[in-house]
N, C-alpha and C positions, 0 to 999 in steps of 0.2 A: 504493500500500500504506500510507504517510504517513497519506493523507486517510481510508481506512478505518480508523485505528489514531485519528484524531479523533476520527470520529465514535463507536466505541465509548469513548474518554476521556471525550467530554462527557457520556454517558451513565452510567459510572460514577460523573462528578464530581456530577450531579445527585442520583443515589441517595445521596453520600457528604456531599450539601448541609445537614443539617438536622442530624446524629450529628459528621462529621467535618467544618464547614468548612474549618479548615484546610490540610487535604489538597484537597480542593475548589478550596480558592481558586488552590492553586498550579498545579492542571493547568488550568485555566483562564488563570492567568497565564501557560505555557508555550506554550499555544497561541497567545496573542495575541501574544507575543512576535515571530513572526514573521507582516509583512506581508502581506497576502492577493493581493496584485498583481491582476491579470486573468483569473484562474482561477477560471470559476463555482463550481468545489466547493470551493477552499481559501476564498472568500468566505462560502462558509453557512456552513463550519467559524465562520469567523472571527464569526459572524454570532451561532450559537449559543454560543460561546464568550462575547462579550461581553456578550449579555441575561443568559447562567447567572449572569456575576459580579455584572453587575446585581442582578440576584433575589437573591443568596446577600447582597450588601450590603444590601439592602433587609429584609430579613427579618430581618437582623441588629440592624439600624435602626444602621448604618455608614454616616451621610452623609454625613460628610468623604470618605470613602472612596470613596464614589457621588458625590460631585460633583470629586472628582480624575480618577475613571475618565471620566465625559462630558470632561474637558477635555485630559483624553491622548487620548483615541483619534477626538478629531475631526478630526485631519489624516490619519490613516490612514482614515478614513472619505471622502475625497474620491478616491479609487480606484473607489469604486461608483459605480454612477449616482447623477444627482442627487437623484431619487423616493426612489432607495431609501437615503440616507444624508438627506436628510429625515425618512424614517421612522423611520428608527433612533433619531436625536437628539429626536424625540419623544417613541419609547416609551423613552427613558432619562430622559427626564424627569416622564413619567407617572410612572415607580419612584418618585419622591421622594414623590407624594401618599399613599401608604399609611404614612410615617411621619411620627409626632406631631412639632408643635410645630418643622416645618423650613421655614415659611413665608419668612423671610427668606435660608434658604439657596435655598430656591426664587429668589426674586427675582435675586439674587447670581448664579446660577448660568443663569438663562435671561435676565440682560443680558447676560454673557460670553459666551453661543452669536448672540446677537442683532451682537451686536462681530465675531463671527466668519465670520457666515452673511454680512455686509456687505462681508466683507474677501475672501470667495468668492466675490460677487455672486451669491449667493442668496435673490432677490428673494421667492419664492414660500417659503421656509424664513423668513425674515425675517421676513414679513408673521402668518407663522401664530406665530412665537414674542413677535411684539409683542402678539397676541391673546391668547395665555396670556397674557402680562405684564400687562396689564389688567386679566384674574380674578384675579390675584394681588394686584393694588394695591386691588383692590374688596375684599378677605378681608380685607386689610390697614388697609380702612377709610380709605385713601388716596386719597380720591375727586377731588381737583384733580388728582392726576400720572395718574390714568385717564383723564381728558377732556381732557389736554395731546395722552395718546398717542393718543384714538378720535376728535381733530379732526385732526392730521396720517395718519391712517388713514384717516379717510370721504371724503378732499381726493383722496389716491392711488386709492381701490378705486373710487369716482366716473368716476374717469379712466379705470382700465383698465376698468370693468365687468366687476367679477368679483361678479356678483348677490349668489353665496352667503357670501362671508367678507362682502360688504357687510348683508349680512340677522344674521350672527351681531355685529358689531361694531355697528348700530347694536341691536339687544338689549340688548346691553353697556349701551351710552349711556341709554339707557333706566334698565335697573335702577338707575345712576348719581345721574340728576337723582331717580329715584324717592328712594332712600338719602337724599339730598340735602335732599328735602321739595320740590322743584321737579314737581308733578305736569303742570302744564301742560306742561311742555318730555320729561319722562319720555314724556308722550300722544302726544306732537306724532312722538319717536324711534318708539317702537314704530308707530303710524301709519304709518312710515318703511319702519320694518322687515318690515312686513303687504304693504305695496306692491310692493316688492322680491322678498319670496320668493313674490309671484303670480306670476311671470313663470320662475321657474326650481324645480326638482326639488326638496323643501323637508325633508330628511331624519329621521326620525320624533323624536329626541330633539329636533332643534331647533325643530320644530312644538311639541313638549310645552314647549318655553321659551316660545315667544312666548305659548303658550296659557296657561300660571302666573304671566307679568307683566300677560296681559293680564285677566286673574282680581283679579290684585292691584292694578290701576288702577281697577276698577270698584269693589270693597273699598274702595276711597280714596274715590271718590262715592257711597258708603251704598247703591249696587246690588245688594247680596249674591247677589242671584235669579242675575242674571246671572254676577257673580261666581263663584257653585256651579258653571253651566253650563260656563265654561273648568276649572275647578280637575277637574270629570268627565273632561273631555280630556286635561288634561295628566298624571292621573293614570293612565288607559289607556294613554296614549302613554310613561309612562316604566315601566307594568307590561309593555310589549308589549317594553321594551329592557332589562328586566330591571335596573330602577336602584331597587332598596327604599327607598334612603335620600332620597331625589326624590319617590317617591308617596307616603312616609309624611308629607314632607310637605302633599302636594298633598290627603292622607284631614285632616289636620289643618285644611288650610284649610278644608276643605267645611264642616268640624263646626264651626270657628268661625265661618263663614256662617252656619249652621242659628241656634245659639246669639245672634248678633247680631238674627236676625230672629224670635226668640223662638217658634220651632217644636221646642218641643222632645220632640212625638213624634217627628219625622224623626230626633233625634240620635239616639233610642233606636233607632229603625231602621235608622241608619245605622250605628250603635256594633256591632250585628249581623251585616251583610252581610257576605259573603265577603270582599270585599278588605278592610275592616275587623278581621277575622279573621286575616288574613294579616299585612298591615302592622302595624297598630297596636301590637299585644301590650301593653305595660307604657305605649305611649304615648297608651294610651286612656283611661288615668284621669287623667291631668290636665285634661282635657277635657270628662269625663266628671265632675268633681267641678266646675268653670269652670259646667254646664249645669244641676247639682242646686242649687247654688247659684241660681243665677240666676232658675230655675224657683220656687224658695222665698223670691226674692225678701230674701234673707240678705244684708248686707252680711258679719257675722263670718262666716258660709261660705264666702263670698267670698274674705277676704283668708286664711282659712287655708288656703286652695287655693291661692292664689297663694302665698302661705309655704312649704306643704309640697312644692307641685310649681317653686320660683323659678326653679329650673335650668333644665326642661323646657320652661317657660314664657317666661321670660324672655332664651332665649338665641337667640331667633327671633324681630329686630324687628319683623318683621307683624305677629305674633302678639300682641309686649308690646303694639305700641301701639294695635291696637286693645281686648286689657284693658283696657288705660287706660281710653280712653273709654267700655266699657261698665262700670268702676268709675260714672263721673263719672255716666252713666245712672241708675244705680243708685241712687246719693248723693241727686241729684236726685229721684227720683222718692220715697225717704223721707224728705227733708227736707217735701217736699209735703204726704205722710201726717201728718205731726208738726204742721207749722202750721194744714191745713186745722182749720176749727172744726168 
């Protein structure tokens, strides 16, 4: 009667999430008060009890508060199975990525689970929270402490032959040297990682990765043709998984292919198609001004595109740096104009 009288709590406390949190938080807190022991139904009680507070901190943007909660309730969480208190401490860590500017609590707070998962012998939990920790240290722009953590990672997943975290960490390694300026070695990983995921089940988002680095290596050797051809894939591949913020920019890279290879009916064409239409919205005209420029052969159009759109532009190192070079193109090619006789 207990566990019936939860489960309508937790549904109250949800309705009561957004108008009353703190009413909310408390029936949430009472639930979790007491341990869920080895009873499947006091465990989902406990199960949705603890995502609701999650979410209600999360939406609140209460990360003190969400990363106290991950650190109390991981020893009540080694009562579940191992699978399923893996997943848990995952999707409680997912919560942290929908709020701004908590990158270092992120860090902070999935070395602590990594200390902890180790202290549980939780090799398989472990393994996957040093892998977020990597994308973490890559955001962070921290590229040596990535490749400290994806060479004592590829030495172990090598051993055990686990294909798939092996196919996603050498990715990793990849985008890495790429950041890096290290293209050869970027090539040499992805190469790596193309090898690996032939041999086992290659899951569609992480197909749309390999296929967006390997877009953007080609990008790097002034291949663009080819380059388009992955950016087409990987932009399918994360429309088919429903990730806008992944295709839009994967519709970005194509346009700046077009634009690189001076086809600029295709941007026009491309500026129009459906997924164009879909994605881009407002983030069509920087791109879209980056081409009429270029097309008119303007330096000042040029740079007040890159002016007006700096943000848009420049906050996406593929994207700045090859502006760059197609400034420097550009320069070149009127300085030309100017000294020919």
């Amino acid at each position: 009667m207990a566990q019936e009288d939860n489960v309508k709590r937790i549904e109250e406390a949800k309705q009561m999430a957004k108008d009353q949190p703190a009413k909310a938080e408390q029936i949430y807190k009472d639930i979790l008060q007491k341990p869920p022991g080895s009873n499947d139904r006091a465990a989902r009680d406990y199960e949705g009890a603890l995502m609701g507070l999650g979410e209600l901190y999360r939406d609140h943007k209460r990360t003190n508060d969400l990363a106290n909660l991950v650190q109390q309730t991981r020893d009540v969480l080694t009562s579940f199975a191992r699978a399923k208190t893996a997943k848990l401490v995952r999707q409680l860590l997912d919560l942290f990525t929908a709020i701004p500017d908590t990158l270092e609590t992120q860090i902070a707070v999935t070395k602590s689970c990594i200390d902890w998962a180790v202290s549980q012998r939780q090799g398989f939990l472990r393994q996957n929270l040093e892998v977020r920790l990597v994308s973490q240290y890559m955001q962070k722009q921290a590229y040596y402490d990535s490749l400290t953590l994806i060479n004592s990672l590829l030495k172990e997943l090598k051993r055990l032959d686990d294909k798939l975290v092996l196919v996603e960490v050498q990715l990793l390694e990849s985008r890495v040297y790429h950041a890096l300026g290290n293209v050869p070695k970027g090539r040499a990983a992805l190469t790596s990682a193309r090898t690996s995921a032939a041999s086992v089940y290659c899951p569609p988002l992480l197909q749309a990765g390999l296929d967006m680095q390997s877009g953007q290596l080609h990008a790097e050797d002034g291949d663009f043709n080819t380059a388009f051809s992955y950016f087409i894939e990987a932009m399918e591949g994360y429309h088919s998984q429903d990730e806008p913020a992944k295709a839009t920019s994967a519709l970005q890279y194509m346009l700046l292919c077009k634009v690189m290879m001076n086809a600029n009916d295709d941007v026009e064409n491309l500026m129009t198609s459906k997924h164009a239409l879909r994605y881009a919205g407002k983030n069509r005209d920087p791109m879209k001004a980056v081409a009429r420029a270029h097309n008119n052969r303007s330096l000042e159009e040029y740079e007040t595109a890159l002016h007006n759109f700096r943000y848009e532009l420049g906050s996406d190192r593929f994207i700045a740096s090859h502006l760059r070079r197609l400034y420097d193109s550009m320069l070149e090619q009127n300085l030309i104009k100017v000294i020919e006789p």
